[in-house]
N, C-alpha and C positions, 0 to 999 in steps of 0.2 A: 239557750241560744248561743250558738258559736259565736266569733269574734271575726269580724271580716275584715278586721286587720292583717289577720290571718289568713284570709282569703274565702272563709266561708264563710255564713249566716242564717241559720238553722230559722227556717220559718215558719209557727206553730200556727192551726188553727185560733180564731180567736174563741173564747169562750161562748157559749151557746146566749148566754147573758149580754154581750155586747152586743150596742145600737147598731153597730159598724161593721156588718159581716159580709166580705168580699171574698169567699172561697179559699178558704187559707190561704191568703195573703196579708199580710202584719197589718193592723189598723190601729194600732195603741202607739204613739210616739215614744212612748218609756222604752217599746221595745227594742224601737229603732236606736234609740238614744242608746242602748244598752249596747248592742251591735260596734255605733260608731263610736264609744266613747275612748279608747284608745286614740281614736286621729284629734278626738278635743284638748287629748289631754300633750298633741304633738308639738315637739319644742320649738323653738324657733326665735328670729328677734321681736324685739315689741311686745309690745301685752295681747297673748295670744293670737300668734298669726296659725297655730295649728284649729283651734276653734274658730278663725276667718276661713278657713279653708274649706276644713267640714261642714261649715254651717249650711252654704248653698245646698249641697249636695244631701244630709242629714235633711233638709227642712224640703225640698224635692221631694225624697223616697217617701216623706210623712205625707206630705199634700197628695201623692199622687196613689198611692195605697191607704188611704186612711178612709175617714168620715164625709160624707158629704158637707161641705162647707161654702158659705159658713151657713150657718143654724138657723138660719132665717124661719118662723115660722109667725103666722104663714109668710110667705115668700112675696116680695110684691109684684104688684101686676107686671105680664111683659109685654115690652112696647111694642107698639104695633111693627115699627120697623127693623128688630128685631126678629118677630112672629113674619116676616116677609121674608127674610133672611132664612131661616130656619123650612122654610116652605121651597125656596129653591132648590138647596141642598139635596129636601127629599123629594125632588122632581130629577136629579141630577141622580139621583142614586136609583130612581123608578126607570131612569130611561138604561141603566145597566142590570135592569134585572136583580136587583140586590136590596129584596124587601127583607127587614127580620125574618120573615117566616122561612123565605129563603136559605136565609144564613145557618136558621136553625136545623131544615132540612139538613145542610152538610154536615151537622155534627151528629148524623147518624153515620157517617162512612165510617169505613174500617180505616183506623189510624189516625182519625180527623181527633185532634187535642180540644174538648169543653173544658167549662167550668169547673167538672170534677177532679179534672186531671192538676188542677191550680192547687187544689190540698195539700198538703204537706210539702208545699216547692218550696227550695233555697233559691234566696236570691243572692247571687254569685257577685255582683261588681253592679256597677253604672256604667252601660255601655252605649249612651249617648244621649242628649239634650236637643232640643230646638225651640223654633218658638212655640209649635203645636204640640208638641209628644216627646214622652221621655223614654228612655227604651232602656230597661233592665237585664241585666244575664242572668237564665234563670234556671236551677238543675229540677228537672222535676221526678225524678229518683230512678232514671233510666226508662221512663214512657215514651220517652220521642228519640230521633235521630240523635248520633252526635252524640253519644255519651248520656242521652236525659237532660241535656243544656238547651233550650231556644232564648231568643233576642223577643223578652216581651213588650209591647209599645203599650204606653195608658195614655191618655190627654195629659200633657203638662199643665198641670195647677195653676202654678207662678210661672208659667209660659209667658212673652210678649202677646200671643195670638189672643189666652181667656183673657189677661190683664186687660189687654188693651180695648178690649170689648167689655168688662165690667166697667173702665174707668168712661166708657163713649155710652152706655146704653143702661150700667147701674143695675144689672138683672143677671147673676150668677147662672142660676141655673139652667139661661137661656143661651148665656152664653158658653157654659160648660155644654148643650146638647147642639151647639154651632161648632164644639172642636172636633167632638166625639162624630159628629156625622163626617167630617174629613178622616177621620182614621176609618170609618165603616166603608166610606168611599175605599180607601186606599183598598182595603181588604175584599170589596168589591172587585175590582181589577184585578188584582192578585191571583184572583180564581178564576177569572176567564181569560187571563195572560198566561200562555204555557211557554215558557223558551229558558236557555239553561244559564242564558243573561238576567236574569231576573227571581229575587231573593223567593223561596217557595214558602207558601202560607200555610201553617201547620195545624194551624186551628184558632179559635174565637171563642170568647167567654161573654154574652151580654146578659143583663138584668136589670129592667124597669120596676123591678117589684122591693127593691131598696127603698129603704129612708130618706126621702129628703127628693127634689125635682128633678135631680139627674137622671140616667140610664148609663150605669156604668160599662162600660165597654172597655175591653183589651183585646191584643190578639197575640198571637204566637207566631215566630217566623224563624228560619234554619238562621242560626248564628253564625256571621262572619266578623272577619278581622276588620276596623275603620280602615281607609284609604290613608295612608302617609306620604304624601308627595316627596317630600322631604329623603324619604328610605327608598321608594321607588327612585329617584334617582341616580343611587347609590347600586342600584342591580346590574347584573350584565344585560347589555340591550335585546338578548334574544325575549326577556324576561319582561321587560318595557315592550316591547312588539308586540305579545299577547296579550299583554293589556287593552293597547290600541285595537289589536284583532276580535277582541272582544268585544270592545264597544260599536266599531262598527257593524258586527254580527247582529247583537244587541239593534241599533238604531235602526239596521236593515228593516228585520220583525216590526219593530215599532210602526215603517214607514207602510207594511202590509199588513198588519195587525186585524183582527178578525174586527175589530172596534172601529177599523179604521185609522187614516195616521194622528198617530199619539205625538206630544211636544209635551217634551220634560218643561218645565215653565219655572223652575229653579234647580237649573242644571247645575250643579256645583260639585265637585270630588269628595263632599262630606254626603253626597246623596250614595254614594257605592262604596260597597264591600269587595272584601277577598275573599274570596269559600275556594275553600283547599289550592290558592292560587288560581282562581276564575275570579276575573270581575263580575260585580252582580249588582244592579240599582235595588237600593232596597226602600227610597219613597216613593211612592208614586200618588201622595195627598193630591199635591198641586200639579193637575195634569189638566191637559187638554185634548178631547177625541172627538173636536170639529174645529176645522180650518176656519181663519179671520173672515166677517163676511165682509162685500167691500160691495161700491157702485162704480169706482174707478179704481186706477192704476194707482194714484196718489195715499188713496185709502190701506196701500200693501206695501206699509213702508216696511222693511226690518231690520230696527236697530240697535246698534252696539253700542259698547264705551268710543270704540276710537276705530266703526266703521258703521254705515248703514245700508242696506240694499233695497233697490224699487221692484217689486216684484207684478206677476200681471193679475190682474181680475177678469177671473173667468166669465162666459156670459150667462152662469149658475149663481155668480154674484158672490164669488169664492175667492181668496188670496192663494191662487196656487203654487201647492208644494211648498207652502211657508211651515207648516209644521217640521217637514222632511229638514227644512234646511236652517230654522232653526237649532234644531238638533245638532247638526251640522258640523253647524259654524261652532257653537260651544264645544263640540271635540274637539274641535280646532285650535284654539282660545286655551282651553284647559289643558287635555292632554297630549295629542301630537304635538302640538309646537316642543314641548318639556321631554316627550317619553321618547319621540321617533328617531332623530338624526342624531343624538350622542354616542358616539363610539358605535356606531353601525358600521357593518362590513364597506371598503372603500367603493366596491363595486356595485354598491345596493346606494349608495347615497343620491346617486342621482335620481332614481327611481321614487329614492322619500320625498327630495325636494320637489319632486312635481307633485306628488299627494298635498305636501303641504300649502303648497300654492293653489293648486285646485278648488281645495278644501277652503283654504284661506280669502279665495277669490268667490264662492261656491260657484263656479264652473264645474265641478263636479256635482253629481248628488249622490245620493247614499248605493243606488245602484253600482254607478263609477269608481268610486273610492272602494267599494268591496272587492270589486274585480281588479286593483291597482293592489289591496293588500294580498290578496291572492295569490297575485304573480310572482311578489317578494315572496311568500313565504314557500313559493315551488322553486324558485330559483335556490331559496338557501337553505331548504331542504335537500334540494337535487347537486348540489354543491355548479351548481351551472354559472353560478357567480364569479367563483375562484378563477384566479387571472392563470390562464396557462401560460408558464415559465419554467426555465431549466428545472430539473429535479432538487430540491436541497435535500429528499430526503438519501442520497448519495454520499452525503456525510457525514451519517451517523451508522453507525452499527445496528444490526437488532440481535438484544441479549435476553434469550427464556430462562424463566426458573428464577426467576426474583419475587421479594417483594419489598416494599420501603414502609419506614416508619413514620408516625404519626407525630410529625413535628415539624416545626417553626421551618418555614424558608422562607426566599425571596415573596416580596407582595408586587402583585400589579392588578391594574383596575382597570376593568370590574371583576371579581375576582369572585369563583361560586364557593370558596373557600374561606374564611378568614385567617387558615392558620399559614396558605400560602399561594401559589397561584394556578388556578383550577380553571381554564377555561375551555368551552362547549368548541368544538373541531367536526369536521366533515372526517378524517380521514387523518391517517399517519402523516399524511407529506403537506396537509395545512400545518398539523401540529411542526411540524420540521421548520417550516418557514416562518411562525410564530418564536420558535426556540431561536433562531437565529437574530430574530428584531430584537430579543433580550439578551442585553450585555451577561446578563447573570447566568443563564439557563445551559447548563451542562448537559441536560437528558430530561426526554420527555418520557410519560407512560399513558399509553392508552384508556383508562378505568372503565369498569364495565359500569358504572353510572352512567343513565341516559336522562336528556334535556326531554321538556312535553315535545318537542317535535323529532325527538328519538336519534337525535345526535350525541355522540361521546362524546364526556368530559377526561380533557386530558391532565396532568399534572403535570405542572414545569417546576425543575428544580436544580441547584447549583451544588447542592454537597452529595459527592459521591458517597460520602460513608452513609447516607441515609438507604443505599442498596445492600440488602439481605439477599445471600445466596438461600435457594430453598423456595420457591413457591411459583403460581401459575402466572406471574406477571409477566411482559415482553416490554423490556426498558432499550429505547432508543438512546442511543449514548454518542455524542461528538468522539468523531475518530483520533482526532488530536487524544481529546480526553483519554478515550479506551484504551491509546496506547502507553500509557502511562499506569496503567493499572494490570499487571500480569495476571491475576484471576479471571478477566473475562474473557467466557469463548463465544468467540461470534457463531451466531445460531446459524 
């Protein structure tokens, strides 16, 4: 067994002998132990904060790949209001079409990841936690997309969701097949959700015929990167605008959905992914694909931390478009407010600030807001934005037959570069009038790097000696500058 300190961890079959057989995936704790014992043994101050560290995570990967637990045998009765609970679930999962026999039908397709394909996987990292499911990075030796890596989800063990229904109802096993029918839901949706906002379901592994009262269930999904608020931040805004375009793309589908309109019902930034720079929601447990029912107007309240909205009751006895607009409003709340208006082009910001007021107000609905992101992104694709004014690029020279070195210059932000300042341009005479807002910037150059909406990133830079005679580059140079330097002929 590899060392995942290292970054891998080699995961064997369990012997044919063990109680505990989940399709090769690790069920002995020794093994795991084995794995993480490097991070136990990690320094730090105090008596052992590297074994406070691993131990969550270590006693996680054990609970949720291991034995059925705990050993109860026989198992005691489950309570009727439990057994109610468990009944709903599979009424919620009947009315989506998504019986086992079902499920197992899909794992005849071509491509579709079973149980078999779980043999011999490495599990790569912990690639996230909640209170219902723990979600593993998992290489399965080059069977799936992506290198043989998917994002596996099992029920979290020591989750808040089983705890907290062991600690209320006293009956494991019942409440282990109350988590496990939320992930089979999820994975229900999954399969009759088709849009390219939404994380793709690679395959499923279930088995009632284990030891002990559960039905263990996983599933397989294309691996993306968590959401970092924090880093999205830090991106140049063309970059943050895809995001947003995404999500409303995303909630658009949602609001026409063949299911019906869908409401994320724990909308949060930890629910989406990155895949290859697409956003992509990848829970979809806790969802909703029927509107609130009401008798009045009063019954359609929808509320926030620090706004609420009346909505109306249709005479179907519906909260209309409350799904739609919950949705909504949480883009709102979460991402536009953070991702839209910072450093966005000057001529585009009046146009954000009415999305986000709209949005913020929901005077718009998902319809509205789609066609407001639209226009931004024709306008600043089209360079239609750009203020027309005298020419600056009259003051620079164009010099062919260059190329520049791979080093340090001037920074400015947001910058697609870190080693200097790299930003996305309509055209030569933005980049000109960019160059001239920076006190630093001597000469621009075009790069044949392109942005997703297929705009050049140009490079701005201050030291001349960073130009090599010799190559297919075409460097804009301040005329002042140029003439200072006898080598260059103007093209």
């Amino acid at each position: 067994m590899d060392n995942l300190g290292s970054g891998r961890c080699l995961v064997r079959s369990p012997p044919p002998e063990s109680p505990f057989p989940l399709y090769g995936l690790p069920s002995l704790p020794l093994a795991l132990a084995g794995c993480f014992s490097p991070w136990l043994a990690m320094p730090g101050p105090g008596p052992g904060l590297g074994a406070l560290l691993a131990a969550p995570l270590l006693l996680a990967l054990t609970l949720v790949l291991s034995s059925p637990w705990p050993p109860w045998d026989p198992p005691p009765p489950q309570p009727r209001s439990l057994t109610q609970e468990l009944e709903q679930r599979q009424r919620d999962l009947s009315t989506l079409a998504a019986s086992l026999e079902e499920e197992e039908e899909e794992g005849q397709k071509e491509g579709w990841l079973g149980c078999a394909e779980l043999s011999g996987a490495r599990v790569l990292g912990l690639a996230g936690a909640g209170i219902t499911k723990l979600v593993l990075r998992v290489g399965l030796g080059g069977r799936a997309g992506g290198g043989g890596e998917v994002a596996l989800k099992a029920v979290h063990w020591a989750g808040g969701d089983v705890q907290g229904c062991v600690r209320h109802y006293g009956h494991f096993g019942g409440c282990y097949r109350l988590a496990a029918a939320k992930l089979r839901k999820e994975a229900a949706l999954l399969r009759r959700l088709d849009h390219p906002g939404i994380v793709k379901l690679l395959g499923q592994c279930s088995d009632s015929s284990l030891s002990g009262p559960e039905m263990k269930v996983v599933t397989m999904l294309e691996l993306g990167k968590p959401l970092e608020m924090i880093q999205l931040l830090q991106t140049p805004w063309e970059e943050r605008f895809k995001i947003c375009l995404d999500l409303i793309e995303l909630l658009y589908y949602m609001a026409n959905s063949p299911l019906g309109s869908i409401a994320l019902l724990d909308f949060q930034p930890r629910q989406f992914v990155l895949v290859n720079g697409s956003l992509k929601v990848t829970d979809l447990d806790d969802v909703t694909t029927t509107e609130l029912p009401c008798q009045v107007d009063e019954d359609c309240m929808l509320e926030f931390p620090t706004k609420n909205f009346s909505l109306q009751c249709t005479v179907q006895g519906k909260c209309e478009g409350i799904n739609e607009k919950r949705n909504l409003f949480n883009a709102y709340r979460y991402f536009f407010t953070y991702l839209l208006p910072h450093t966005a082009p000057l001529a585009l910001q009046p146009i954000l600030k009415d999305i986000l007021n709209a949005t913020g107000d929901l005077r718009y609905g998902v319809n509205e807001t789609l066609r407001a992101f639209q226009k931004v992104l024709h306008l600043y694709k089209s360079g239609l934005y750009l203020q027309r004014k005298t020419s600056n690029l009259r003051e620079y020279i164009a010099l062919k037959g260059f190329h520049t070195t791979d080093t340090e210059d001037y920074k400015c932000w947001p910058s697609n570069s870190h080693l200097g300042c790299m930003l996305s341009v309509h055209n030569a005479e933005e980049a000109a009038t960019i160059c001239n807002s920076h006190p630093q910037c001597q000469h621009f150059t075009i790069t044949p790097q392109r942005t997703w909406t297929g705009r050049p990133l140009a490079l701005f830079q201050s030291n001349l000696s960073d130009l090599i005679p010799g190559g297919p580059m075409v460097v804009y140079v301040k005329r002042s500058t140029a003439s200072k330097r006898s080598f260059f002929q103007e093209a």
